[in-house]
VEXDREN-2710 file (C-alpha; in Angstrom, 1 decimal):
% VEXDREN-2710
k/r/px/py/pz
1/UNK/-11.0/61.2/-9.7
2/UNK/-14.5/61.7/-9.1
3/UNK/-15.9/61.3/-5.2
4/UNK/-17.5/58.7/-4.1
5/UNK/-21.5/59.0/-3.5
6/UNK/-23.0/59.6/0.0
7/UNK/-25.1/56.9/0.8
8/UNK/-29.0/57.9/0.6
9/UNK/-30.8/57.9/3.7
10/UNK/-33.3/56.2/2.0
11/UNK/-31.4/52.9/2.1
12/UNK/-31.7/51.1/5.4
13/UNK/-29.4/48.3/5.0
14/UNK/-26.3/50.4/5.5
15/UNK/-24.8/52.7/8.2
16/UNK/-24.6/56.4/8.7
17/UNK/-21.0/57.1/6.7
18/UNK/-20.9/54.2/4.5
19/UNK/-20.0/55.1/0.8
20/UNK/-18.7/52.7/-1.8
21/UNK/-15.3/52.7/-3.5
22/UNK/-16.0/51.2/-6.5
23/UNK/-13.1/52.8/-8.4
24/UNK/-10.3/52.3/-5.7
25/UNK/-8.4/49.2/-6.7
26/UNK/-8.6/46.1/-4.4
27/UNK/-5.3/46.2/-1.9
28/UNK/-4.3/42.5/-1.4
29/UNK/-2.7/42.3/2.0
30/UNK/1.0/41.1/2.1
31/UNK/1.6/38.3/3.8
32/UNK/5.2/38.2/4.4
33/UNK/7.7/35.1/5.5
34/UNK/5.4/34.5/8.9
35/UNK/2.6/34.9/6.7
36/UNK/2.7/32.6/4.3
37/UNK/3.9/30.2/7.2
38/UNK/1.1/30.7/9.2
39/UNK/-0.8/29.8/5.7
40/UNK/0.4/26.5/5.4
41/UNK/0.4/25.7/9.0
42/UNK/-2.9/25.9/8.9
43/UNK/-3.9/24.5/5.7
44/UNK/-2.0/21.5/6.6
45/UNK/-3.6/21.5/10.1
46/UNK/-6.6/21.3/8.8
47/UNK/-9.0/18.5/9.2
48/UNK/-9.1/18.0/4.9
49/UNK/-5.7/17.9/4.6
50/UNK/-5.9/15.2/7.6
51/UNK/-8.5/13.0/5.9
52/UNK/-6.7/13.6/2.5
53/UNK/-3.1/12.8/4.0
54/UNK/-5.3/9.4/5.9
55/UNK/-6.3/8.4/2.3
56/UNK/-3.2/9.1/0.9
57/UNK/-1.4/6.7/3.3
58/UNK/-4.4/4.5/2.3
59/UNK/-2.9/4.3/-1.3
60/UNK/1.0/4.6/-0.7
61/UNK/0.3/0.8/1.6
62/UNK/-1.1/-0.8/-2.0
63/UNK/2.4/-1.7/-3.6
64/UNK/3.6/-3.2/0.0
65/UNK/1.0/-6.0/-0.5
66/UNK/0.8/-6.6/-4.0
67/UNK/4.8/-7.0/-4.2
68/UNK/6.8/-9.1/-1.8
69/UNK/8.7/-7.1/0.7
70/UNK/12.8/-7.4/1.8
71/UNK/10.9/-7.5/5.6
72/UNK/8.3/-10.0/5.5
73/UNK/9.2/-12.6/2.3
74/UNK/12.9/-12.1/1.0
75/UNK/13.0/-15.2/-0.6
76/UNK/9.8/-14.0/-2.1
77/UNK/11.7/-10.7/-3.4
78/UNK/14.5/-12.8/-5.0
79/UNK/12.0/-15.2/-6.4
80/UNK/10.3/-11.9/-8.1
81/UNK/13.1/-10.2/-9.1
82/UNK/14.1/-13.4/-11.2
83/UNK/10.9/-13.6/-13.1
84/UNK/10.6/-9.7/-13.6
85/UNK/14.0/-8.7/-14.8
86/UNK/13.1/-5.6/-16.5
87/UNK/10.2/-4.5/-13.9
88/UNK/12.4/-5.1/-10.9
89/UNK/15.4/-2.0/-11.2
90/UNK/12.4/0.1/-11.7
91/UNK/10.4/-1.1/-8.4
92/UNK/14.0/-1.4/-6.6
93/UNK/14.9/2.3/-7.3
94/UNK/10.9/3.5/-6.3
95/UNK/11.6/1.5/-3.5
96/UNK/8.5/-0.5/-3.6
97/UNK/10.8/-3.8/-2.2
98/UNK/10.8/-1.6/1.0
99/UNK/7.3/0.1/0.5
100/UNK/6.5/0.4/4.6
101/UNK/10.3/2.6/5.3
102/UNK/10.8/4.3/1.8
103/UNK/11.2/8.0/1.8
104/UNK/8.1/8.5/-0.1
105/UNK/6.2/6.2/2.9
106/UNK/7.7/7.6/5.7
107/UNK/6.7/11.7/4.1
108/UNK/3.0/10.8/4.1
109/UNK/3.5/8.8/7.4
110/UNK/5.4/12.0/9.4
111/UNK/2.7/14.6/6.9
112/UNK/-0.4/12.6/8.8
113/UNK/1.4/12.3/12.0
114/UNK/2.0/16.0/12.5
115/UNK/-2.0/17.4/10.6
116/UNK/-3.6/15.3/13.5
117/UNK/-1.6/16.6/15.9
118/UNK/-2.0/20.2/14.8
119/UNK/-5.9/19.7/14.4
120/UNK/-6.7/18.0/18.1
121/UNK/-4.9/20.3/19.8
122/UNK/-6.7/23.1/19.6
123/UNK/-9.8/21.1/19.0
124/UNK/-9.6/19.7/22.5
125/UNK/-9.0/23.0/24.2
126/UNK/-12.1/24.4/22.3
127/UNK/-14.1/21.3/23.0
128/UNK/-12.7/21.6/27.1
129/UNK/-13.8/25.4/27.1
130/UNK/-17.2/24.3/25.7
131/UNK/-17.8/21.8/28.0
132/UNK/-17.2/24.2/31.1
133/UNK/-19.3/27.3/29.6
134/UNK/-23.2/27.9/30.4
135/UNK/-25.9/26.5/27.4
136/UNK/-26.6/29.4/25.8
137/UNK/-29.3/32.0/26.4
138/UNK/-32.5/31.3/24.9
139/UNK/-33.5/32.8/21.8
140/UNK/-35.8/36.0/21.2
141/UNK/-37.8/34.0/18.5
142/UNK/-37.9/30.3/19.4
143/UNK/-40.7/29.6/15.7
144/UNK/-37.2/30.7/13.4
145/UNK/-35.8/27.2/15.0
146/UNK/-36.4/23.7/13.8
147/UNK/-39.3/21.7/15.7
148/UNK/-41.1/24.4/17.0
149/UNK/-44.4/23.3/18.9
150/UNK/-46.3/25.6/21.5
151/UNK/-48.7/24.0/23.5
152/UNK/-51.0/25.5/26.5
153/UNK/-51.5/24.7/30.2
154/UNK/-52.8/26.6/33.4
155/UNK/-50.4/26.8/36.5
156/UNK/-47.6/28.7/37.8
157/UNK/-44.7/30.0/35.2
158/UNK/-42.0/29.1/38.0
159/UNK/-43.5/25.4/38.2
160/UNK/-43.7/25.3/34.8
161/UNK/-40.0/26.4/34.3
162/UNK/-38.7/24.5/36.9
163/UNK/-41.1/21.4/35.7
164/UNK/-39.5/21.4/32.2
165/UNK/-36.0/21.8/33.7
166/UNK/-36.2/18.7/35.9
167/UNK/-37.4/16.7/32.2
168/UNK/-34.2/18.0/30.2
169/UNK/-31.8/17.1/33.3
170/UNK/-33.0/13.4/33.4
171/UNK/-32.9/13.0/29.8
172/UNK/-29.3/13.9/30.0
173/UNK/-29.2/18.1/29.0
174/UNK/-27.1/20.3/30.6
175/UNK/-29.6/22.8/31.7
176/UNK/-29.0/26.7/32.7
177/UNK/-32.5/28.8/33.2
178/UNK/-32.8/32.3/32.2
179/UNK/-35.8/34.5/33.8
180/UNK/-38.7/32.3/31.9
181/UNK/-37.0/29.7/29.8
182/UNK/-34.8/26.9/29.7
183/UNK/-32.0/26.3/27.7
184/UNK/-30.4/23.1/27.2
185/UNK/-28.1/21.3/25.4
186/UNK/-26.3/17.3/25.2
187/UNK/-24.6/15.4/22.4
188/UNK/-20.8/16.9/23.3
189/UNK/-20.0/13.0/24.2
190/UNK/-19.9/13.5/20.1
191/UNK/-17.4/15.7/19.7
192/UNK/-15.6/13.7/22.8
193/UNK/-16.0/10.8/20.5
194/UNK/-14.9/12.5/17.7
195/UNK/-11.3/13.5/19.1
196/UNK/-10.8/10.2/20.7
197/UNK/-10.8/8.7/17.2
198/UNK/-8.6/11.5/16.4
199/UNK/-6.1/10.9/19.2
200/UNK/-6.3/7.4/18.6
201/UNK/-4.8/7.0/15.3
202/UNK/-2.3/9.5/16.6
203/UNK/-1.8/6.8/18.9
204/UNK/-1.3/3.6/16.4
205/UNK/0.7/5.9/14.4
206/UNK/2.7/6.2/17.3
207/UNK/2.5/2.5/18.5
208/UNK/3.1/1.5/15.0
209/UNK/6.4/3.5/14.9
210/UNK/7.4/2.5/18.8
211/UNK/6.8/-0.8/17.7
212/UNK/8.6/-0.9/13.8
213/UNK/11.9/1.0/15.5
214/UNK/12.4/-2.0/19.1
215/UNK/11.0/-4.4/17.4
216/UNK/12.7/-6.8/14.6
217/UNK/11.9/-9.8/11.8
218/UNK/13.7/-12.6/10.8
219/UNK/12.9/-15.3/8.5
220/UNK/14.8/-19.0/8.9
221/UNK/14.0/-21.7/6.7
222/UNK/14.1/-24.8/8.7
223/UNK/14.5/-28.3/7.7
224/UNK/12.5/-31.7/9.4
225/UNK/14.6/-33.1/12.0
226/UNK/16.7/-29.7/12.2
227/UNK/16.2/-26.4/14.5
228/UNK/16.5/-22.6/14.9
229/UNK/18.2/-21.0/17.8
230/UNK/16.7/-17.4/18.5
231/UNK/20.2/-15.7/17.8
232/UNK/21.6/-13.1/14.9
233/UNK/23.6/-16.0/13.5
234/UNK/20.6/-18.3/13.0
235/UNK/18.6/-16.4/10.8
236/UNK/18.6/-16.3/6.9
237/UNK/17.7/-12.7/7.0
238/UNK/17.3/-10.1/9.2
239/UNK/15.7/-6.7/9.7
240/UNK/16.1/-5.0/13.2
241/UNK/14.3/-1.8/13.7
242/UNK/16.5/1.2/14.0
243/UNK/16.9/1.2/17.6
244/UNK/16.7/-2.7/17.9
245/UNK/19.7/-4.3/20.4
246/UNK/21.0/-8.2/20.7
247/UNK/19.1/-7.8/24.4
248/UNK/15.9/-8.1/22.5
249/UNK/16.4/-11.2/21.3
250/UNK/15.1/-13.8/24.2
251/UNK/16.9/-17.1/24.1
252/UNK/14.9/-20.1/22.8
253/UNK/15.1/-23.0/19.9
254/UNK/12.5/-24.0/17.7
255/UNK/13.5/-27.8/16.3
256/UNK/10.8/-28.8/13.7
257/UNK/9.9/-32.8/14.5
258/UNK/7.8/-33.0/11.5
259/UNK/5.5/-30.9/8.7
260/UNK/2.5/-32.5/8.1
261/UNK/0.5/-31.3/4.6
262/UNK/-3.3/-32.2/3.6
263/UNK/-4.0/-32.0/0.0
264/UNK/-7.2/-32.4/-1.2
265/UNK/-8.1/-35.9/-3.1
266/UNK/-11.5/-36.2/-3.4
267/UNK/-12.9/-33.2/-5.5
268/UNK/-11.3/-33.1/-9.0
269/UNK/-12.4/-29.5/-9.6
270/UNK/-10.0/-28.8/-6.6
271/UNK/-7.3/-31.6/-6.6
272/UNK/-3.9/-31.2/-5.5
273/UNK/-5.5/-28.2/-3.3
274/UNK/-3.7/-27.6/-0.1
275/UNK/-6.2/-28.0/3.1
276/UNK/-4.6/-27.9/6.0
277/UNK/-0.6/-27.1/6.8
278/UNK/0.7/-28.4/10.2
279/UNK/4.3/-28.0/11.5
280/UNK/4.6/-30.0/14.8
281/UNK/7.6/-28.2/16.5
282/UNK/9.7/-28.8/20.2
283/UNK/10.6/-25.3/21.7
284/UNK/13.0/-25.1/24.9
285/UNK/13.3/-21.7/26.4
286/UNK/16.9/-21.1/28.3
287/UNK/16.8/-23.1/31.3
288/UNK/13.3/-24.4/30.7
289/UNK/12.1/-28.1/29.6
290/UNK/11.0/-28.9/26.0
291/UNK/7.7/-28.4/24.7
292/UNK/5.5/-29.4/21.9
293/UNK/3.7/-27.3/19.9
294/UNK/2.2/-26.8/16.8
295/UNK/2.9/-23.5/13.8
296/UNK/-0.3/-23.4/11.3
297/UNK/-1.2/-21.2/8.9
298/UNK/-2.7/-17.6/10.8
299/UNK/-1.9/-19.6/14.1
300/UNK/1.4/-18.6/15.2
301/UNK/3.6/-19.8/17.8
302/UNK/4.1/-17.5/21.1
303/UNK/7.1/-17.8/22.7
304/UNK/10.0/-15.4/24.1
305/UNK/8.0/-11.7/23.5
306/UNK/7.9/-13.4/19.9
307/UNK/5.6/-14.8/17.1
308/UNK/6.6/-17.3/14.8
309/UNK/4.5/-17.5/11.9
310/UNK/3.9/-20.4/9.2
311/UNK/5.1/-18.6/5.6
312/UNK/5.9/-21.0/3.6
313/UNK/6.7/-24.9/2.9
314/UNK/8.8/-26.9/0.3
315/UNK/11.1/-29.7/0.0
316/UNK/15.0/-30.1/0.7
317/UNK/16.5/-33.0/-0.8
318/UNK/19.6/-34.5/0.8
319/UNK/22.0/-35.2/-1.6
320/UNK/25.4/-37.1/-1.2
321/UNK/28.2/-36.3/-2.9
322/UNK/31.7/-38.0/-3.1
323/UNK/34.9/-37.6/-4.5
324/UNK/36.8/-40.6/-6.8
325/UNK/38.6/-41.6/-3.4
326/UNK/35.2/-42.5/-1.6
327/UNK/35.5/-38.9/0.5
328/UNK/32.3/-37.3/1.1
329/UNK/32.6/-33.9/-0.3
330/UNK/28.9/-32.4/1.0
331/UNK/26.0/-34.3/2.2
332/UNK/23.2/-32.0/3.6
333/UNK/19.5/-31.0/2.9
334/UNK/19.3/-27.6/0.0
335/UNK/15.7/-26.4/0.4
336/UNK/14.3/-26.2/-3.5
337/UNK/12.0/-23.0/-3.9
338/UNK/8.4/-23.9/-5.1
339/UNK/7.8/-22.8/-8.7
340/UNK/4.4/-23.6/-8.8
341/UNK/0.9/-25.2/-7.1
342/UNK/2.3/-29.1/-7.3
343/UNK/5.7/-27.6/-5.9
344/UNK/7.6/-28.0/-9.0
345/UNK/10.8/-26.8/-7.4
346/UNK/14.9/-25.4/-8.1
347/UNK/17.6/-25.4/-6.1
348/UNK/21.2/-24.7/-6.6
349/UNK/24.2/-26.0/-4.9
350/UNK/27.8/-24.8/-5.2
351/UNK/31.2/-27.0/-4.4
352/UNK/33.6/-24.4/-4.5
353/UNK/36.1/-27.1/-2.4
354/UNK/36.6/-30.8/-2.3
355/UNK/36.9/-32.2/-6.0
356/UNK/38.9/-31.6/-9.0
357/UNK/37.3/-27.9/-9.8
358/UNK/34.7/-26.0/-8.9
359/UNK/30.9/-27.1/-9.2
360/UNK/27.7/-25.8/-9.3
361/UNK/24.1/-27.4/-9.6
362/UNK/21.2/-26.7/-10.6
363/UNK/18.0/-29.0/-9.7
364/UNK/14.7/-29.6/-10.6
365/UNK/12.8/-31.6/-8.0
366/UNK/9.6/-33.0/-9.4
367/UNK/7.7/-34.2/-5.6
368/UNK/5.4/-36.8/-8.5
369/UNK/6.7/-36.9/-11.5
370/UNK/5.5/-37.8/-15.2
371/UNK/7.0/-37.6/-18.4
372/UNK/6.2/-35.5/-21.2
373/UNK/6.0/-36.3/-24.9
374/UNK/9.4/-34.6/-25.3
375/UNK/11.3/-36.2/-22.9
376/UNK/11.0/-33.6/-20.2
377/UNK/9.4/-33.9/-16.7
378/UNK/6.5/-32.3/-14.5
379/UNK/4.9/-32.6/-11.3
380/UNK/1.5/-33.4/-11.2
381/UNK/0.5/-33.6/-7.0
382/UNK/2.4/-32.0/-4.3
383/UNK/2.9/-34.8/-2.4
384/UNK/5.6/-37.3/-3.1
385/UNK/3.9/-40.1/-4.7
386/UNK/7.3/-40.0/-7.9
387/UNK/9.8/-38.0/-6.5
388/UNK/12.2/-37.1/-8.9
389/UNK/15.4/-34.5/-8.9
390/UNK/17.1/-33.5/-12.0
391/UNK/20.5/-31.4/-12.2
392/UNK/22.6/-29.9/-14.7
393/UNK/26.1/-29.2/-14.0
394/UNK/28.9/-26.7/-14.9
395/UNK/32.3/-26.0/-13.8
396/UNK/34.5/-23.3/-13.3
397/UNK/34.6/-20.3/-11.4
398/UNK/31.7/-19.7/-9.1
399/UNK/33.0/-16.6/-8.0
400/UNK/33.0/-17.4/-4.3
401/UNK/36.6/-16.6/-4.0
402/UNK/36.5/-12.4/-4.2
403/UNK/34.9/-12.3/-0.6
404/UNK/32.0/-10.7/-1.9
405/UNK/28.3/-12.5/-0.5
406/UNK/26.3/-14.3/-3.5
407/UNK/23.3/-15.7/-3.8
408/UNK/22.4/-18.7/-2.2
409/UNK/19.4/-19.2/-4.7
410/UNK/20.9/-18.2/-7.7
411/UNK/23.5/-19.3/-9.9
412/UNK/25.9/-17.7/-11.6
413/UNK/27.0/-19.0/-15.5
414/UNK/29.1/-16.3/-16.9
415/UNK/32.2/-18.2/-15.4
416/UNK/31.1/-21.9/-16.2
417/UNK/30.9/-24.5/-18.8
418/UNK/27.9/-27.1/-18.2
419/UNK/29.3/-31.1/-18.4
420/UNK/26.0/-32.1/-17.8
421/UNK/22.6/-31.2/-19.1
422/UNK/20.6/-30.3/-22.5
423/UNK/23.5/-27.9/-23.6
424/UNK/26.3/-30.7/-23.0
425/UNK/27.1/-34.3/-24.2
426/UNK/25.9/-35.6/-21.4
427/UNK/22.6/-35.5/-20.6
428/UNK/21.2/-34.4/-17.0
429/UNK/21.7/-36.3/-13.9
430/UNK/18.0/-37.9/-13.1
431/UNK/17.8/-39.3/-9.8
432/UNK/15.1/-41.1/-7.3
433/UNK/15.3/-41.3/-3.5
434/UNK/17.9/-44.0/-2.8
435/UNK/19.7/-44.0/-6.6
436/UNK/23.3/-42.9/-7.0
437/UNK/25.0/-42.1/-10.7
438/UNK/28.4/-40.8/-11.9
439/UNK/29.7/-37.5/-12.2
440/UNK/30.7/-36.6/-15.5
441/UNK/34.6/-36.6/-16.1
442/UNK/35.3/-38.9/-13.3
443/UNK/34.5/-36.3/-10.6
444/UNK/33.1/-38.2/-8.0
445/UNK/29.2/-39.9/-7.8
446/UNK/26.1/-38.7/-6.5
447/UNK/23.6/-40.0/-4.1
448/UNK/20.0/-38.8/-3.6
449/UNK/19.5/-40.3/-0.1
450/UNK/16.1/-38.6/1.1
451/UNK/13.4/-35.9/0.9
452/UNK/12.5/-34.3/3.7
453/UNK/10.3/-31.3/4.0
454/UNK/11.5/-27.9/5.1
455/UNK/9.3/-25.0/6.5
456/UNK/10.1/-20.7/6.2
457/UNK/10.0/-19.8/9.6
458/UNK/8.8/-16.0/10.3
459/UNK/9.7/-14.5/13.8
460/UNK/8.1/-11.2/14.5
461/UNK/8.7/-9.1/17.8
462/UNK/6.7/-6.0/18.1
463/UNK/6.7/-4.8/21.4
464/UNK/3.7/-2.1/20.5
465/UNK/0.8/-4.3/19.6
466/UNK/-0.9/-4.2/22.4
467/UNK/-1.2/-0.7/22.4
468/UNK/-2.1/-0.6/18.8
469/UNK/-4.8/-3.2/19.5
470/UNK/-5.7/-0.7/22.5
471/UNK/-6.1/2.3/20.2
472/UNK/-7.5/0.8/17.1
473/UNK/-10.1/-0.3/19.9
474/UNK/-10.6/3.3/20.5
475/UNK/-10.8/4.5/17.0
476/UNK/-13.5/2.4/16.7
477/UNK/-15.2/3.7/20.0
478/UNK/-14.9/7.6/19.2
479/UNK/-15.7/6.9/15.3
480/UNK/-19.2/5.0/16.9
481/UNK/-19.8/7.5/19.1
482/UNK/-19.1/10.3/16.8
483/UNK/-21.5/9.1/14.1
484/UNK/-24.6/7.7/16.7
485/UNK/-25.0/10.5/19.4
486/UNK/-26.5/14.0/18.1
487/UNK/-25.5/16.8/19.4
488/UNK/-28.2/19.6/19.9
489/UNK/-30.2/22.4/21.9
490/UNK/-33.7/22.6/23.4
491/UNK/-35.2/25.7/24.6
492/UNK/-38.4/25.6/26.4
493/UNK/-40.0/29.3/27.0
494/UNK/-42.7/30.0/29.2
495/UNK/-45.1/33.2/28.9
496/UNK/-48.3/34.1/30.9
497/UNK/-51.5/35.6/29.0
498/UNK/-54.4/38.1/30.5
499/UNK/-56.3/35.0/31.9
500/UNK/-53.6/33.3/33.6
501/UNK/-53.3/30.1/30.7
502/UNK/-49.7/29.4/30.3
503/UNK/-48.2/30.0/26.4
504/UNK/-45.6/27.2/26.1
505/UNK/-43.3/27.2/23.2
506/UNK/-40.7/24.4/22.6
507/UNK/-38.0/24.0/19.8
508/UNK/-34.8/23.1/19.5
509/UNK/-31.5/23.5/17.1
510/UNK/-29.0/20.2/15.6
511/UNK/-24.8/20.9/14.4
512/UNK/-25.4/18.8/11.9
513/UNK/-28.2/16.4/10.3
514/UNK/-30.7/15.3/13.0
515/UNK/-33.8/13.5/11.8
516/UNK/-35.2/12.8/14.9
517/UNK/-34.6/16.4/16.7
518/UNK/-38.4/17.0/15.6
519/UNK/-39.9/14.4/17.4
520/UNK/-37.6/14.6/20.4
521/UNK/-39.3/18.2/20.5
522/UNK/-42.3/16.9/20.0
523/UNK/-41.9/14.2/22.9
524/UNK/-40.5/16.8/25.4
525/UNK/-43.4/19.0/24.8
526/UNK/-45.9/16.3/25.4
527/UNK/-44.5/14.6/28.6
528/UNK/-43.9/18.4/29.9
529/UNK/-47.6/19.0/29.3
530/UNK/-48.1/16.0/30.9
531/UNK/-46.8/17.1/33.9
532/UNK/-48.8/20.8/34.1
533/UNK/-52.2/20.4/35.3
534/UNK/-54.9/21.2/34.7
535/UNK/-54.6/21.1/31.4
536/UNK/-56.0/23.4/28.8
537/UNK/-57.0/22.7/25.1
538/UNK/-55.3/25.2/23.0
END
């Protein structure tokens, strides 16, 4: 292998002893287990991988509010799964149903969690030793910098120095002089800025997960005339956080008096529109008197560390039935879920006891009815101006008896044989408020006694939110402050000539864009001249 040339002495760019190795292969260094650990730490500590994993969280929230969640609207889930049969195992097994706590969620969620963490850590302590060191010294060649000016003036160098110190210290510059200059610098409330924002959506995540593991939901759906107790056993479903406890839960009702809707009537473009939504409830805290209130849509309730929200609305027709013998068998409201914008509803109900066999239900309440050319109904208002229920009905097994839970909103048919309806000789059991009919085979009658309106009662308790309100508050401070204050350096460098004029040269340095450092240079420059006098044309 042939030596490698001694540099030429002729080439002034490199140091005595320098000689290239172009044919010695390139050694890669080896980074070993520690190494490659160290890698990734810091890649992932990185502020891109931050922003990215911030984005990325962004994203992976889509799905939770474009599909129902088990949380926030389980009847919703149900209703969704039934109308997507072969979508819904797919979205199940992706957990989408649970978007907020999947695995996939939680990954990015604990991924962001612990890149902000690793990034204002040593950020601060940087930012801490930056703010206690000296500006530094003043540069040899002040015209290489941006907004360089000179201007001239007669007078002492100390005044002058002294003169243009005083100007950068009450315009807010840390100031530090060295022999015949000044060297100044402001703008770290940006990077101050900048870290708050950072620590504060360390904070929300933080608040957000405080809050999602003490705090719990329930949904309740609550009939006119009926009420809610704030208790385990009074809720239709339930989702504690993981370290949620039965202390949480403060003692209170909530009995709804009445649900008033407004539907517009006026404008045809928009009739049948809902307007307004009003739920006038009576709430009693343990040992406290009763008091009204109302629950409107995005005006929730406040009571016990809790918020009761308005989700939803429907109707829950009270039917009565009765065996041959007179008995009544079951007489209650069964809240009908809304199929569509004039509340065209279903509802099932199941009589496993009390007559001959086992029955099951199926309505269709129609709040104003009209008939169709083929015989069949549909609601054409939400309001009750015709209401009308219709029910087929089967017997047999309803599979209530294996102590496993069903449905309450579903129906089972693998097990029954339908007596009454469009598969049957008898035809389906149409019924107005007040009108009573026949069962088929001599099972009993049927009475539709009323139609009373029933609301889906949300009750949220997060005891974080006011320390997420807190630090999204700040996020949006440090991200104002970080973008709006510049961050640069002024010099201002004093020299004397032969005939005693002053030779004053100003310019200054920006991290990052700064349109206006120019004319801030400018300004000093002036107002310092300002200042010196007499003054002398240059």
């Amino acid at each position: 292998m042939s030596q490698p040339s001694e540099p030429t002495q002729t080439d002034s760019y490199r140091p005595q002893g320098h000689y290239d190795a172009a044919e010695a292969p390139i050694q890669q260094p080896k980074l070993g287990f520690v190494g490659y650990l160290r890698f990734f730490w810091r890649q992932l500590t990185s502020m891109r991988t931050a922003l990215f994993l911030l984005l990325l969280l962004a994203i992976a929230a889509i799905p939770g509010s474009l599909v129902p969640q088990v949380s926030s609207d389980p009847n919703g889930v149900i209703q969704y799964k039934a109308n997507n049969p072969e979508l819904a195992p797919i979205l199940d097994k992706l957990q989408v149903f649970t978007t907020y706590s999947s695995v996939w969620f939680s990954a990015i969620y604990l991924l962001l969690f612990v890149s902000l963490i690793g990034c204002v850590i040593p950020r601060t302590k940087h930012h801490f030793d930056a703010l206690r060191a000296r500006p530094p010294k003043t540069p040899a060649r002040l015209q290489r910098l941006e907004g360089f000016t000179t201007r001239s003036a007669a007078g002492d160098p100390a005044t002058a120095v002294e003169t243009a110190r005083a100007l950068l210290k009450r315009a807010g510059y840390r100031t530090e002089v060295y022999d015949d200059s000044v060297s100044a610098e402001r703008g770290y409330l940006r990077e101050t800025g900048n870290l708050v924002f950072h620590t504060a959506l360390i904070g929300v995540l933080v608040a957000v997960g405080i809050g999602g593991g003490f705090g719990y939901t329930g949904q309740r759906v609550v009939v006119e005339g009926y009420a809610m107790t704030n208790t385990l056993a009074s809720y239709d479903s339930f989702n504690p956080g993981r370290f949620f406890t039965d202390s949480a839960l403060v003692p209170y009702s909530i009995a709804v008096d009445s649900f008033v809707p407004t539907y517009e009537t006026t404008n045809i473009a928009a009739f049948g529109q809902p307007i307004d939504y009003v739920a006038n409830v009576r709430t009693t805290l343990r040992g406290g008197d009763p008091q009204d209130a109302t629950i409107k849509v995005n005006e929730p309730l406040h009571i016990g560390d809790t918020q009761v929200y308005l989700l939803g609305n429907g109707y829950a027709p009270v039917l009565t039935i009765k065996d041959p013998d007179g008995n009544i068998v079951f007489s209650q409201p069964t809240a009908c879920l809304p199929q569509d914008a004039n509340l065209t509803s279903n509802c099932i109900i199941k009589l496993p006891d009390g007559l001959a066999e086992q029955v099951g239900m199926i309505g269709f309440f129609y709040p104003s009815a009209v008939p169709l050319a083929d015989g069949t109904l549909m609601s054409n208002f939400p309001d009750t101006i015709n209401p009308v229920i219709s029910l087929n009905m089967y017997t047999g097994d309803l599979g209530l008896d294996n102590g496993v839970g069903s449905n309450a909103y579903a129906l089972s048919l693998d097990n029954l044989t339908q007596i009454a309806g469009a598969a049957s000789a008898t035809p389906a059991i149409k019924l107005s408020p007040g009108e009573s009919a026949d069962l088929p085979d001599g099972l009993g009658t049927i009475e539709f006694t009323s139609v009373p309106r029933f609301v889906s009662l949300d009750v949220h308790h997060d005891p974080a939110q006011t320390w997420v309100l807190l630090f999204a508050v700040l996020v949006v401070a440090g991200l104002v402050t970080s973008l709006f204050i510049p961050r640069r350096r002024v010099w201002v460098k004093v020299a004397s000539s032969a005939d005693g004029v002053l030779e004053l040269e100003y310019a200054g340095l920006a991290r990052g864009d700064d349109p206006g450092l120019d004319a801030a240079v400018a300004e000093l420059a002036d107002r310092h001249l300002d200042q010196l006098a007499p003054k002398v044309e240059p």
